[in-house]
N, C-alpha and C positions, 0 to 999 in steps of 0.2 A: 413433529417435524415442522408445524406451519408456525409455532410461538417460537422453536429454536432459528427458525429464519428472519422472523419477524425482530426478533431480539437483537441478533445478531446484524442483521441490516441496519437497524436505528441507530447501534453500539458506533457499528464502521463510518455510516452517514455522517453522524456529529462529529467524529473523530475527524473524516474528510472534509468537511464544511469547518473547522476552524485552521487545519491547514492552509486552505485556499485563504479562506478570509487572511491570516498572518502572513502569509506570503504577497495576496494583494496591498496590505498596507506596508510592508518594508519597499513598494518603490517610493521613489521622490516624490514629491507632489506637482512636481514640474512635468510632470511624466501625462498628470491628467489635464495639467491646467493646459498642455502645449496641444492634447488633443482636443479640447473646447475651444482653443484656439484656431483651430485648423475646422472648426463646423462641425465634429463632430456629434451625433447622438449619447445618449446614455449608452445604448446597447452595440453602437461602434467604438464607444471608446473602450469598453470591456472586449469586444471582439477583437478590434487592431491594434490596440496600444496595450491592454494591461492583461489578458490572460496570458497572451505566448510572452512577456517577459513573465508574468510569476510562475509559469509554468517551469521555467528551469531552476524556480528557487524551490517550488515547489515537489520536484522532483525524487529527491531524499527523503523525506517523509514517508511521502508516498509508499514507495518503495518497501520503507519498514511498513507500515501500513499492510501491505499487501502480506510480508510474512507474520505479521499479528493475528491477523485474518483469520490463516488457514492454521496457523496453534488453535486462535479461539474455536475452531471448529470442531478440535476433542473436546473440548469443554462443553460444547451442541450433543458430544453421546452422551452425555448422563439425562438430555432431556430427549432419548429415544431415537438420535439419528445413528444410523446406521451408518459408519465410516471405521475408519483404519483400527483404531485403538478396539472400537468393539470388537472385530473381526479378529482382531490378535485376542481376543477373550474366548471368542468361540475357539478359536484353534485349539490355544492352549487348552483348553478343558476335553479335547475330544483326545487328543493325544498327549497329553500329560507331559512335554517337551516345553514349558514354559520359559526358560533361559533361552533357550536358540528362536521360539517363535517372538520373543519380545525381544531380543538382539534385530531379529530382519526389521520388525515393525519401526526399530530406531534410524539401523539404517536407512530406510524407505524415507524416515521425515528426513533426515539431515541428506540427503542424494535431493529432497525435493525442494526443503529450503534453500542448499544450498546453487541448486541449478536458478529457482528466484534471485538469490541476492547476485550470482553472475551476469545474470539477465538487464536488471536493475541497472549494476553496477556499468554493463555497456551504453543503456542508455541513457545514464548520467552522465558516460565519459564524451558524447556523443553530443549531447545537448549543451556542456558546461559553455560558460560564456567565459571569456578570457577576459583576468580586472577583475572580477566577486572575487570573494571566498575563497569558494568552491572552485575557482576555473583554473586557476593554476595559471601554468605561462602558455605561451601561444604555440 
């Protein structure tokens, strides 16, 4: 349990730490020079000026991120945690219905993935900036 969390948390970390980092470099550079501009510190300019704009670039990522996550966590049963995929192991073996107890267990993911990526997808729709990409028209 404690090396499959440990794995798993350092995997997701660097995965979210280059996120961020690529999202804070796709703004302008005007962006930081106009907050040195205005007095600010190092740690105000990352607080008022450049996380809540990367934040909405950074958003979609994210998001996948989050349903990579909880896939990578059947990958966590074969080093002894106890979640969905094992449990549909025990079932099956105690009542020999192996088809219908691994149809629910597929269910279950794609009812759970898909309520994340609705989730997500609200508050991308929610956050978009009008003008990126992403933001579509106003």
């Amino acid at each position: 349990m404690l090396s499959a969390s440990i794995g798993l948390g350092l995997f997701t970390a660097a995965r979210i730490v280059e996120q961020v980092r690529t999202g804070i470099e796709s703004l302008p550079d005007g962006q930081i020079n106009a907050a040195y501009a205005l007095g600010f510190s190092i740690p105000q300019v990352y607080k008022e000026v450049l996380l809540p704009q990367a934040f909405r670039i950074i958003l979609p990522p994210l998001s996948s991120e989050l349903t990579n996550c909880f896939k990578n966590a059947s990958v966590a049963s074969l080093v002894g945690v106890m979640e969905l995929i094992s449990q549909t192991k025990t079932i099956s073996e105690y009542t020999q219905n192996s088809i219908e107890i691994y149809t629910y267990a597929t269910i279950i993911y794609l009812v759970f993935n898909l309520s994340l990526i609705a989730i997500m997808g609200l508050i991308e729709r929610k956050l978009r900036v009008p003008g990126l990409i992403a933001g579509g028209q106003k």
